[in-house]
C-alpha positions, 0 to 999 in steps of 0.5 A: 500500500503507498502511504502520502506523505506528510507535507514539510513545513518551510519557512521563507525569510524574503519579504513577500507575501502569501502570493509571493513567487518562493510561496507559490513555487513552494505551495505547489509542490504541496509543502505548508509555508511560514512568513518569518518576515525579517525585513520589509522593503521601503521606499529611499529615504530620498527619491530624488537622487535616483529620479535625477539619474534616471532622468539621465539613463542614457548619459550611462553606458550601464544600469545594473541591477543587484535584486529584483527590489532594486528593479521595482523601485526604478520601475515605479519611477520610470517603465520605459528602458533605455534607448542607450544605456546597456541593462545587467542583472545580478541573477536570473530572478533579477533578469526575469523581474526585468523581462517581465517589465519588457526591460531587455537584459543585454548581461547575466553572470554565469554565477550570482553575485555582486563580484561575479557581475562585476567581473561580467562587467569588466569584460565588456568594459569596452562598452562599459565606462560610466554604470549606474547603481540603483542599490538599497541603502545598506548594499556592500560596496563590493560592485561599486568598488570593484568597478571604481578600481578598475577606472569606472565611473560608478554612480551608487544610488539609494534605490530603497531601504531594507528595514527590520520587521518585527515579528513574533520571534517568541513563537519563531523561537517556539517552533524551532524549539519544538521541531515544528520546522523542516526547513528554512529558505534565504534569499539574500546574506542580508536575510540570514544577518537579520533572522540571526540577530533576531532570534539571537544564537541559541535559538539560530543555531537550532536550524542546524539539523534542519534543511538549509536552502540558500538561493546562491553562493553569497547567500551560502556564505553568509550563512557558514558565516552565521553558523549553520551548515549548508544543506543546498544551494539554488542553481541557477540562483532563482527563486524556482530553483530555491523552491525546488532544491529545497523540495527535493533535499526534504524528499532526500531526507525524508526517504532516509533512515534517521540513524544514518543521517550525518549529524 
C-alpha cells in the first residue's frame, strides 16, 4: 500500500507575501509555508537622487541591477528602458523581474553575485565606462568598488531601504524549539544577518539539523558565516530553483533512515 506523505513545513525569510513567487513555487509542490518576515522593503529615504539619474539613463553606458527590489523601485519611477544605456542583472530572478517589465537584459553572470557581475562587467568594459547603481541603502560596496578600481565611473544610488520587521520571534523561537520546522529558505546574506540577530544564537543555531536552502553562493556564505551548515544551494540562483532544491533535499531526507543521517 503507498502511504502520502506528510507535507514539510518551510519557512521563507524574503519579504513577500502569501502570493509571493518562493510561496507559490513552494505551495505547489504541496509543502505548508511560514512568513518569518525579517525585513520589509521601503521606499529611499530620498527619491530624488535616483529620479535625477534616471532622468539621465542614457548619459550611462550601464544600469545594473543587484535584486529584483532594486528593479521595482526604478520601475515605479520610470517603465520605459533605455534607448542607450546597456541593462545587467545580478541573477536570473533579477533578469526575469526585468523581462517581465519588457526591460531587455543585454548581461547575466554565469554565477550570482555582486563580484561575479562585476567581473561580467569588466569584460565588456569596452562598452562599459560610466554604470549606474540603483542599490538599497545598506548594499556592500563590493560592485561599486570593484568597478571604481578598475577606472569606472560608478554612480551608487539609494534605490530603497531594507528595514527590520518585527515579528513574533517568541513563537519563531517556539517552533524551532519544538521541531515544528523542516526547513528554512534565504534569499539574500542580508536575510540570514537579520533572522540571526533576531532570534539571537541559541535559538539560530537550532536550524542546524534542519534543511538549509540558500538561493546562491553569497547567500551560502553568509550563512557558514552565521553558523549553520549548508544543506543546498539554488542553481541557477532563482527563486524556482530555491523552491525546488529545497523540495527535493526534504524528499532526500525524508526517504532516509534517521540513524544514518550525518549529524
Amino acid at each position: 500500500m503507498t502511504t502520502t506523505r506528510a507535507p514539510s513545513t518551510i519557512v521563507v525569510t524574503r519579504p513577500e507575501g502569501e502570493d509571493g513567487p518562493l510561496t507559490r513555487a513552494l505551495r505547489k509542490a504541496g509543502q505548508n509555508v511560514l512568513h518569518w518576515q525579517v525585513a520589509s522593503v521601503v521606499a529611499a529615504s530620498d527619491p530624488a537622487p535616483l529620479r535625477v539619474a534616471l532622468r539621465n539613463l542614457d548619459d550611462y553606458d550601464w544600469i545594473v541591477f543587484s535584486s529584483a527590489a532594486a528593479v521595482d523601485a526604478v520601475l515605479r519611477e520610470r517603465t520605459t528602458p533605455p534607448s542607450h544605456a546597456r541593462v545587467a542583472a545580478v541573477g536570473t530572478a533579477t533578469a526575469g523581474r526585468l523581462r517581465r517589465a519588457e526591460w531587455p537584459v543585454d548581461l547575466v553572470p554565469a554565477q550570482a553575485g555582486a563580484e561575479h557581475l562585476a567581473t561580467a562587467l569588466l569584460a565588456q568594459r569596452h562598452s562599459a565606462q560610466r554604470v549606474l547603481f540603483p542599490a538599497s541603502a545598506d548594499a556592500l560596496p563590493t560592485l561599486s568598488r570593484q568597478l571604481r578600481q578598475a577606472g569606472l565611473e560608478v554612480d551608487q544610488v539609494e534605490a530603497y531601504r531594507l528595514t527590520d520587521v518585527t515579528g513574533p520571534v517568541e513563537t519563531w523561537r517556539g517552533l524551532l524549539a519544538k521541531g515544528a520546522v523542516d526547513a528554512v529558505t534565504f534569499a539574500s546574506p542580508s536575510a540570514v544577518d537579520r533572522l540571526h540577530d533576531a532570534l539571537k544564537n541559541e535559538s539560530f543555531t537550532k536550524i542546524n539539523g534542519l534543511v538549509v536552502a540558500a538561493i546562491g553562493a553569497t547567500t551560502a556564505e553568509a550563512l557558514e558565516r552565521n553558523g549553520l551548515t549548508v544543506t543546498t544551494v539554488a542553481r541557477p540562483s532563482s527563486l524556482d530553483a530555491l523552491a525546488a532544491v529545497t523540495v527535493a533535499a526534504l524528499a532526500a531526507r525524508n526517504s532516509t533512515p534517521p540513524a544514518s543521517r550525518k549529524a
